[in-house]
C-alpha positions as a Python dict, from the first residue, in 0.01 Angstrom:
ca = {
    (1, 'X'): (0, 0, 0),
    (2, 'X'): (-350, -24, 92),
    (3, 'X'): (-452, -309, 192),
    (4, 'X'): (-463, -282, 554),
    (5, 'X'): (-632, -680, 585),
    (6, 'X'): (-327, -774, 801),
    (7, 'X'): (-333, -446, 977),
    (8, 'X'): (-86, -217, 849),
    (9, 'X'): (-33, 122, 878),
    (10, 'X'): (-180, 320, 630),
    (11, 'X'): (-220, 726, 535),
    (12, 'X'): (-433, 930, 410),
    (13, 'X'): (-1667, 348, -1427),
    (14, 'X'): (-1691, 191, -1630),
    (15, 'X'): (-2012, -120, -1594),
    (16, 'X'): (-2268, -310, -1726),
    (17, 'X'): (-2166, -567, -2016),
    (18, 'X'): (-1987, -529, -2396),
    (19, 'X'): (-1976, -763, -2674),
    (20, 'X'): (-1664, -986, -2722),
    (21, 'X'): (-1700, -1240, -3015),
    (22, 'X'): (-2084, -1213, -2981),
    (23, 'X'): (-2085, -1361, -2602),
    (24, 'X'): (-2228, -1033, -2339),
    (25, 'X'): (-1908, -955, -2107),
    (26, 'X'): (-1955, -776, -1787),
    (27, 'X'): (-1708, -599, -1608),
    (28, 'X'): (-1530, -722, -1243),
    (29, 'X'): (-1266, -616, -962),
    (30, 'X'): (-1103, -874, -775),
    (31, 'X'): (-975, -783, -423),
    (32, 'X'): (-686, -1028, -310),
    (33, 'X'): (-669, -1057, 80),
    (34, 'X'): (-309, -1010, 216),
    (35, 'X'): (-111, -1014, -30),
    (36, 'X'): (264, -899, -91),
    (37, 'X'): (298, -936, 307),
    (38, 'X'): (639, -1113, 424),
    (39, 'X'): (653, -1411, 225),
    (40, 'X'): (314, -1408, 79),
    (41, 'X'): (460, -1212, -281),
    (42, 'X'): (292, -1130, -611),
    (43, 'X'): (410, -980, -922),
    (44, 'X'): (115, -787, -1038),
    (45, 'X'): (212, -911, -1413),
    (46, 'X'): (293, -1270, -1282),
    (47, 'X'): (-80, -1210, -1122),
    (48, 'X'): (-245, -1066, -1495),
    (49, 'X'): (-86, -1372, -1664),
    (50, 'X'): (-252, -1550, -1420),
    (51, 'X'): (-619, -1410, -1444),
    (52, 'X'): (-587, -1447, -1857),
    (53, 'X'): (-516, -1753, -1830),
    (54, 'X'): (-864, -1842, -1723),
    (55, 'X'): (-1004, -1664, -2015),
    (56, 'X'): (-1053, -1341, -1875),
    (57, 'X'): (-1016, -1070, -2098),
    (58, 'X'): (-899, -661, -2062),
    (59, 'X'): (-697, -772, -1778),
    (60, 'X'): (-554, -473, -1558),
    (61, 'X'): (-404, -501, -1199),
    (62, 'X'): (-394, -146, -1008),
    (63, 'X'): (-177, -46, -757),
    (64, 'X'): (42, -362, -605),
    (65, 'X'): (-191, -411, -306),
    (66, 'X'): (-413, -691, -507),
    (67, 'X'): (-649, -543, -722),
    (68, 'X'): (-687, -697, -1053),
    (69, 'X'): (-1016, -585, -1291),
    (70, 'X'): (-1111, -764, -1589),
    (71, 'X'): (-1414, -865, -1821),
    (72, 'X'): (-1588, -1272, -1779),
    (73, 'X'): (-1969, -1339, -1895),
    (74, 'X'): (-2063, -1425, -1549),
    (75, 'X'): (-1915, -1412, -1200),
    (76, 'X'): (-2070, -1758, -1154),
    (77, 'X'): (-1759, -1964, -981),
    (78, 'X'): (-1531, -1676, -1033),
    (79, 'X'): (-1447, -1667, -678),
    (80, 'X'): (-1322, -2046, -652),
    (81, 'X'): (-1155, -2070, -998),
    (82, 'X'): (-966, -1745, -946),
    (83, 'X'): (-825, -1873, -589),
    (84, 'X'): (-760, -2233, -751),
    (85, 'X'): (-569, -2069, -1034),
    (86, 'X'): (-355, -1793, -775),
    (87, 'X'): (-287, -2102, -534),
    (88, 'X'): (-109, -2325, -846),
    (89, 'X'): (68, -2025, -965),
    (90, 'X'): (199, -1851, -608),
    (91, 'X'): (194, -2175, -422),
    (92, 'X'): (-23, -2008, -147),
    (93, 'X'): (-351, -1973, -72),
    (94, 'X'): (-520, -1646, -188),
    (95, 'X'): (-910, -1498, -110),
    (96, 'X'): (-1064, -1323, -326),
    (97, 'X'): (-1362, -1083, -296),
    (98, 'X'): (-1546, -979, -631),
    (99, 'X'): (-1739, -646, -724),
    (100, 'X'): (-1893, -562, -1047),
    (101, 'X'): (-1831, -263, -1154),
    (102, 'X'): (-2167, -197, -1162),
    (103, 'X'): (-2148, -234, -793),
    (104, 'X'): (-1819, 5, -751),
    (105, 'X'): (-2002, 300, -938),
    (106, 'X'): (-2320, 293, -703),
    (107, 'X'): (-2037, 281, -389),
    (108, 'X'): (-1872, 619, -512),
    (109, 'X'): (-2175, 742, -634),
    (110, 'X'): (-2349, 712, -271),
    (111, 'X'): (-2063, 970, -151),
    (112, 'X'): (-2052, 800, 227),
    (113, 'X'): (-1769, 1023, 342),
    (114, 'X'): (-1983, 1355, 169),
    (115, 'X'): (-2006, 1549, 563),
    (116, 'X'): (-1651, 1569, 573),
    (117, 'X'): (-1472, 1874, 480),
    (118, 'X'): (-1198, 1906, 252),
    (119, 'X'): (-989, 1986, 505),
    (120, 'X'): (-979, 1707, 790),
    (121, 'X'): (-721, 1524, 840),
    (122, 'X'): (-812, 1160, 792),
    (123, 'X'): (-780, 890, 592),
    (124, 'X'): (-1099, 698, 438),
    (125, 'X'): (-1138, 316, 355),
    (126, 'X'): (-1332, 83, 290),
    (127, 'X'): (-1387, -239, 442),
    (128, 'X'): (-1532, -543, 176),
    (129, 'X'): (-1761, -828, 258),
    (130, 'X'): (-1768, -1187, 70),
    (131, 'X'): (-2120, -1239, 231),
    (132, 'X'): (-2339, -1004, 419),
    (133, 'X'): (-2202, -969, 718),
    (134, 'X'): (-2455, -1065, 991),
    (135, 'X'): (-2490, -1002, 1240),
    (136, 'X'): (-2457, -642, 1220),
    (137, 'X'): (-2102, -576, 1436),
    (138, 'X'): (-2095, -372, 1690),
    (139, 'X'): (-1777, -163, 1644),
    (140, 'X'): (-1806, 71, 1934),
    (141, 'X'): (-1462, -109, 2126),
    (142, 'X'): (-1233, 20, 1784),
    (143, 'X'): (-1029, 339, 1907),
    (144, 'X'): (-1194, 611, 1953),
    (145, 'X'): (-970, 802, 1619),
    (146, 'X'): (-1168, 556, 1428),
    (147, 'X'): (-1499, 665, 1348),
    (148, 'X'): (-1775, 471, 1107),
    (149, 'X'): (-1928, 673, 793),
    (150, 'X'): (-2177, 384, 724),
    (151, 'X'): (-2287, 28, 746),
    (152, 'X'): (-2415, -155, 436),
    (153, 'X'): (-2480, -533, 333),
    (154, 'X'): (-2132, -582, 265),
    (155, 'X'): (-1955, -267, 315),
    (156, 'X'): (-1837, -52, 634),
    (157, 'X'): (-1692, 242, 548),
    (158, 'X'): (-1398, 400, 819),
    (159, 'X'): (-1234, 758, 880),
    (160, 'X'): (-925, 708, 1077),
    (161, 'X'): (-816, 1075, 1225),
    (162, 'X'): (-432, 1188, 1252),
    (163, 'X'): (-292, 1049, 1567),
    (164, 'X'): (-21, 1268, 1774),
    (165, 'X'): (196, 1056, 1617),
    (166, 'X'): (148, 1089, 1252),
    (167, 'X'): (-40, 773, 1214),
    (168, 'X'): (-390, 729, 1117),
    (169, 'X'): (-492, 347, 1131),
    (170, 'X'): (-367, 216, 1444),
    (171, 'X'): (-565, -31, 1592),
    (172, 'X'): (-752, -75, 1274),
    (173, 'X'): (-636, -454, 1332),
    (174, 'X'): (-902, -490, 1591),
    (175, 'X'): (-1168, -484, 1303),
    (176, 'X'): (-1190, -868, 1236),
    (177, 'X'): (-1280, -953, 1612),
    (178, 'X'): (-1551, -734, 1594),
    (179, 'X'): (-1704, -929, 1268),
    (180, 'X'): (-1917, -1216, 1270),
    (181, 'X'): (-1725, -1558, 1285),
    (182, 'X'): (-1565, -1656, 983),
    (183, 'X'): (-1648, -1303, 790),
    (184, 'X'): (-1409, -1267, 457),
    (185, 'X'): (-1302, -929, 423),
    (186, 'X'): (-1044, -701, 323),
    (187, 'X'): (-988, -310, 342),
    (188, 'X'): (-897, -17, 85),
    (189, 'X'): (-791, 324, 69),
    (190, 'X'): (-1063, 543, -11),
    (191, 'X'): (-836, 650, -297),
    (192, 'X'): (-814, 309, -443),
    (193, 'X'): (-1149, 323, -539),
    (194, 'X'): (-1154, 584, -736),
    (195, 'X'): (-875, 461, -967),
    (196, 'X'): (-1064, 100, -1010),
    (197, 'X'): (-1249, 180, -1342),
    (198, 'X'): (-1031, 456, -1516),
}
């Protein structure tokens, strides 16, 4: 899985709008926070049912770690109405950070892991922001395996070198204490990314 929100151990477009019954559509990923971890469960179909039911249309969930994509007209309460829906359905509480696709094609197209070579061992993620996360953390105290590509808005981008002992995110937990109070985030493989508009 990939969603390394709770700290787990981890290795290593299609935008803009269509029409739909004559009403402009835009496309969105949702990122769940934490989910399929212990008790907190999700069938990704149970999850798809879910987001249709609130109207939203070409409805496709990728990978199992709580990504969902679909088309709305607007992202305007999105957010609230998606974690409303996922708390009556699951019966616990779910965040959810959005991205139009829009914004995932200028994030791979910016290439922030482009001075590493094809060959290093790491593994690359991503780290997403609700809100802009202010003020900028200071992530010097993460282990020194874990290096930072870039700070954006609402992005950090990681590469988390092999460890002696095969592992590549350890420590990765410490993150959140390094982010201002209250921050809502949640982290992806690299790889993910790529596979959230085919």
């Amino acid at each position: 899985r990939d969603d390394l929100s709770a700290g787990r151990e981890e290795g290593p477009g299609e935008g803009g709008s269509c029409e739909e019954g004559g009403e402009a559509v835009s496309t969105f990923v949702a990122f769940l926070r934490g989910v399929n971890l212990g008790k907190r469960q999700m069938k990704m179909a149970e999850l798809k049912a879910c987001c249709e039911s609130l109207g939203l249309t070409a409805v496709k969930t990728i990978l199992a770690s709580g990504n969902v994509r679909f088309e709305a007209p607007s992202d305007k309460g999105l957010k609230d109405r998606l974690e409303a829906a996922m708390l009556e359905q699951f019966g616990f509480p779910v965040k959810v950070t959005l991205r139009s696709a829009d914004d995932i094609e200028k994030m791979i197209a910016s290439a922030p892991f482009a001075k590493l070579g094809p060959d290093d061992d790491v593994a690359l993620h991503v780290l997403f922001a609700e809100e802009k996360l202010l003020p900028k953390p200071d992530l010097s105290p993460l282990p020194g395996h874990i290096s930072v590509a870039r700070i954006d808005a609402r992005e950090i981008y990681f590469v988390a070198h092999r460890l002696p002992n095969g592992r590549y995110t350890e420590g990765m937990e410490k993150i959140d204490k390094l982010l201002p109070k209250g921050a809502l985030v949640t982290m992806r493989n690299w790889n993910t990314i790529g596979k959230l508009l085919q």
